[in-house]
N, C-alpha and C positions, 0 to 999 in steps of 0.2 A: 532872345527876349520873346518868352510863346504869351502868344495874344490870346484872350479868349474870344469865344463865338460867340454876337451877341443873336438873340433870338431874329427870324428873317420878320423884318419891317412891315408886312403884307399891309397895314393902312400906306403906308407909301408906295409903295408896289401899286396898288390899286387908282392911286391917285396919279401916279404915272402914267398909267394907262387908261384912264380920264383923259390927260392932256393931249397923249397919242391922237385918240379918235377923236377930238375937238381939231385938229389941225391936219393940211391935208401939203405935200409938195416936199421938198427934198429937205433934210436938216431935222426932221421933224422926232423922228427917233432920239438923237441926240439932245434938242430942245426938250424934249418930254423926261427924259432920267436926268437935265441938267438945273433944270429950272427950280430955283429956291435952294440948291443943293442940298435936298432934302438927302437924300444917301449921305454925301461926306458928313453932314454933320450928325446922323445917326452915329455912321460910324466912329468920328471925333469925341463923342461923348462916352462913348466906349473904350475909345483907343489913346484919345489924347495925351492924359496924363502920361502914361508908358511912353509915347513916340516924341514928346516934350522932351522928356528926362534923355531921349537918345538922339535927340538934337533935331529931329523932325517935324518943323512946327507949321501953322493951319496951313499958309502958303506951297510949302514944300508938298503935305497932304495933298492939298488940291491938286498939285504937278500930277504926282503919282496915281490918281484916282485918271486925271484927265487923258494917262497913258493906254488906261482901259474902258472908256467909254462904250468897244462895242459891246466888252462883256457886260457892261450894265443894263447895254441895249438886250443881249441874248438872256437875263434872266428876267428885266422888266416886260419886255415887249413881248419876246419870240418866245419866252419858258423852253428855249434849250439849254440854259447853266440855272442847275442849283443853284441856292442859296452858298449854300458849302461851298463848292465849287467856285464859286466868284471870288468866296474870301478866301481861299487858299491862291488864286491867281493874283490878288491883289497883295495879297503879303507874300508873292513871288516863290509860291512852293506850286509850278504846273508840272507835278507828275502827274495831274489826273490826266489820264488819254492822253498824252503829250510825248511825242518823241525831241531828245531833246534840239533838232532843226526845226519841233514846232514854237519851242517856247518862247513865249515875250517877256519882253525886258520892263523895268520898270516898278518893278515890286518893291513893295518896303525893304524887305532882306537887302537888298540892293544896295540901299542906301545907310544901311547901318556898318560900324565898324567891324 
């Protein structure tokens, strides 16, 4: 089931990192790409209907988003993952730079039949 790219968010991106530099102590990376789930639901409005029809619905989404927090963290906060790069990790295709002892689990592929 190939997903399409949707365009990168950069009002949320931005808005991310707003939150980042309003808050200061440990968690805070996390809270800043978590807060409002402004990404999942870009993404779910993109992807939904497709990941519906294959059995993967908002909850499951949220699982699988929540398996990759840091890379939301590395392309909101830190700008070392593309755009690209994030959703090909998130829809569980890490060839990019990845040997396969680096890659993570958790991907949508994952959980499709």
């Amino acid at each position: 089931m190939p997903l399409s790219t949707p365009p990168e968010p950069r009002d949320i991106k931005e808005r991310i990192l707003k939150r980042k530099s309003a808050c200061s102590g440990s968690g805070c990376d996390a809270f800043a790409v978590w807060f409002g789930n402004e990404v999942a639901k870009y993404l779910w409005n993109h992807w939904g209907r497709e990941l519906s029809r294959s059995g993967i619905n908002w909850q499951k989404f949220l699982a699988i988003l929540g398996n990759h927090t840091q890379e939301l963290i590395d392309w909101a906060i830190r700008g070392t993952l593309s755009w690209d790069e994030l959703l090909k990790i998130i829809l569980g295709d890490t060839s990019i730079g990845a040997t396969s002892t680096e890659r993570r689990g958790g991907g949508i592929l994952n959980y499709l039949g």
